[in-house]
C-alpha positions as CSV (number, residue, x, y, z in Angstrom):
1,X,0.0,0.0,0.0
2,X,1.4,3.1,-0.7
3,X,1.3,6.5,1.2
4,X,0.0,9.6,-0.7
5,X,2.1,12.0,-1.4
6,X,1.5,15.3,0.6
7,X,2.4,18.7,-0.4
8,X,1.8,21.8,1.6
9,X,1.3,24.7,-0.4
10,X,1.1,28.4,0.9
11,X,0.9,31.9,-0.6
12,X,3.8,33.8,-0.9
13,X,4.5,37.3,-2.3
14,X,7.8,38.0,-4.4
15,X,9.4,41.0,-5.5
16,X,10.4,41.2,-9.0
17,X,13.7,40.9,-9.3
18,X,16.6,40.8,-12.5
19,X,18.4,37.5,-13.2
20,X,21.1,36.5,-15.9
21,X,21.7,33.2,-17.0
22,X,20.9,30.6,-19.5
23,X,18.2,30.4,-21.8
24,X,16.7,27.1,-23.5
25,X,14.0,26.2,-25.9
26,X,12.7,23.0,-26.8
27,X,9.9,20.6,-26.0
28,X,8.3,19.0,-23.3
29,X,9.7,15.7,-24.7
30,X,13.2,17.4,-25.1
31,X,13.1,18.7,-21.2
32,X,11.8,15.0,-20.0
33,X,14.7,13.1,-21.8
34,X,17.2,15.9,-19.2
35,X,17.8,18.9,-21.9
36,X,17.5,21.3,-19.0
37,X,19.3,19.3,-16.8
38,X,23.0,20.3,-19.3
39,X,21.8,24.0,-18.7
40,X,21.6,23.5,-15.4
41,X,25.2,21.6,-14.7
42,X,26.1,24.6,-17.3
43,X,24.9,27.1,-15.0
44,X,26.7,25.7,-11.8
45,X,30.1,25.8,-14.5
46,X,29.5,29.5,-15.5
47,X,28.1,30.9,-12.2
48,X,31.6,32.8,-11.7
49,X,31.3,35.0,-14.7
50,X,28.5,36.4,-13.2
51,X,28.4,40.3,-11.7
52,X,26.2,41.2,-8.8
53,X,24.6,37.4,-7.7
54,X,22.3,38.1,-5.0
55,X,21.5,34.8,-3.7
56,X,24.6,31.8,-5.3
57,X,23.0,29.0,-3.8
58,X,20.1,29.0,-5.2
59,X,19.7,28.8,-8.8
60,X,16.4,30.4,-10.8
61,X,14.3,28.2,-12.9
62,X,11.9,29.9,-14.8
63,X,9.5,28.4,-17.6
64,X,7.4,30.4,-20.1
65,X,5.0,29.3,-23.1
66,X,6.6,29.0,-26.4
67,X,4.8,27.7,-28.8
68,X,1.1,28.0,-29.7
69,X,0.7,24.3,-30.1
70,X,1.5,23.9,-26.8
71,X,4.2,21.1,-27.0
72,X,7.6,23.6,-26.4
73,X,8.7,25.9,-23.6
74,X,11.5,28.4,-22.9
75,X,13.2,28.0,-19.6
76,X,15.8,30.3,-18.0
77,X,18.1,28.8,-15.5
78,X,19.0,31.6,-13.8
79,X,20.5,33.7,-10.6
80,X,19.1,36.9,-9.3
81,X,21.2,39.6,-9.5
82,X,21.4,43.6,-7.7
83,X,21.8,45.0,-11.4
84,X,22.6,43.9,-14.8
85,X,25.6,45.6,-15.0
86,X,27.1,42.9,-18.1
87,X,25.7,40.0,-19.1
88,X,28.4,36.9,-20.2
89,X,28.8,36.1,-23.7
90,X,26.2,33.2,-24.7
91,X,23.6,34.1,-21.3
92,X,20.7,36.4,-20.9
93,X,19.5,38.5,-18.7
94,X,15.7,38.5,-17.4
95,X,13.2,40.7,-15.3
96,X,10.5,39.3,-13.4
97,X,7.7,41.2,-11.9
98,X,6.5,41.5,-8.2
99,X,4.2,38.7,-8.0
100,X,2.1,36.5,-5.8
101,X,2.8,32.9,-5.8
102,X,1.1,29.2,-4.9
103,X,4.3,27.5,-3.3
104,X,5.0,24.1,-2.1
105,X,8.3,21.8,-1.7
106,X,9.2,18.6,-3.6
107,X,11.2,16.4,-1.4
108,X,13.1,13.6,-2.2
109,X,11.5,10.5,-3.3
110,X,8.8,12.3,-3.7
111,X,7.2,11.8,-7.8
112,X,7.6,15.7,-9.4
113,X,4.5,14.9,-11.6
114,X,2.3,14.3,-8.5
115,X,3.8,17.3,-6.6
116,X,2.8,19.4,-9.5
117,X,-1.0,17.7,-9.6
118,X,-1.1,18.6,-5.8
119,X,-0.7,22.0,-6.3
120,X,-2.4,22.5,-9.1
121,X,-5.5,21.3,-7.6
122,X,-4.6,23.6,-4.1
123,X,-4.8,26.1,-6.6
124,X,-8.5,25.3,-7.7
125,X,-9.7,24.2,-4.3
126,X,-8.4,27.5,-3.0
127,X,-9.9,29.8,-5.4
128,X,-7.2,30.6,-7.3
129,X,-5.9,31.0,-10.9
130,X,-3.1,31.0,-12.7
131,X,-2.0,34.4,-13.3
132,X,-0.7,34.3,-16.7
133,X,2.1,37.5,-16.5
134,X,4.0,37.8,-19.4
135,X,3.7,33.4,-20.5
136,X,5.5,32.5,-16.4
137,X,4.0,29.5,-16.0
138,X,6.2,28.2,-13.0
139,X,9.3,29.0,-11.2
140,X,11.5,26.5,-9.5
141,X,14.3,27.5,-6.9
142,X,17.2,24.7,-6.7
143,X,19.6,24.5,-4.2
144,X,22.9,25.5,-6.4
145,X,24.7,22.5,-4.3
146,X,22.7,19.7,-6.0
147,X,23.7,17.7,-8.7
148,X,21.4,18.4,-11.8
149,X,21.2,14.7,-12.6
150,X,20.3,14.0,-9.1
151,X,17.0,11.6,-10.2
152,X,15.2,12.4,-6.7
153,X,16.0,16.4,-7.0
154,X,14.5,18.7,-3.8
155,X,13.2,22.3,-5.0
156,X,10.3,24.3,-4.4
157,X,7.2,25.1,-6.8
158,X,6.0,28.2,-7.3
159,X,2.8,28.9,-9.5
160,X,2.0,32.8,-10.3
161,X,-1.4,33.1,-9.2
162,X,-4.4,35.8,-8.4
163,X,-7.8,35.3,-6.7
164,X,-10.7,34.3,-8.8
């Protein structure tokens, strides 16, 4: 018998903030077969040539609609910065606004596709909607000290949202 997977979710406000990093594009398909996981391990490589990191051990992920089909994303992997003063050759730099956010944690072991149903449906049951600012349709924060081919990775979920 399994247990069912719990995942507390809260509210949480966030101000905007400016990031540089890495940007990918691809599919779905592309990001499940661990694309983003060589931007990632590319990140933690590069992370020196970066001016004015707020926060190093914690690295951005950001995900925005691509394609009108549906079946591709962009996704930064990024870290925030106090000012884009130069941005590396090969990265890009990002600005994200103040928003409010439905957050929970993955944990180890824990399946990512059921953390994401779970809050999801807090989302709904809580009278709340995606708030669809600028194509951000989630943001995960990694700890900058795990290995991005970890296969049981921890990070929190955050889902831009506003009251129905």
């Amino acid at each position: 018998m399994s247990i069912e997977q719990q995942n507390k979710t809260v509210i949480v406000s966030e101000k905007g903030f400016q990031a540089v990093g890495l940007k990918w594009e691809g599919t779905f398909a592309e990001a499940a077969a661990g694309h983003i996981r060589k931007v990632h391990e590319e990140m933690h490589r590069r992370l020196k040539e970066i001016q004015h990191v707020v926060d190093p051990d914690t690295l951005q992920g950001l995900s925005y609609h691509a394609s009108p089909d549906g079946t591709g994303f962009t996704h930064y992997a990024v870290v925030k910065v106090e000012s884009v003063a130069e941005v590396p050759e090969g990265m890009v730099s990002i600005t994200v606004p103040d928003l409010m956010y439905a957050q929970c944690e993955h944990y180890k072991g824990q399946s990512i596709d059921q953390s994401y149903n779970n809050i999801y449906a807090w989302i709904a049951n809580q009278g709340y909607e995606h708030n669809n600012v600028d194509d951000l349709t989630h943001f995960e924060k990694y700890p900058m000290k795990q290995d991005p081919y970890d296969e049981s990775p921890e990070f929190s979920i955050l889902i831009p949202v506003v009251k129905k």
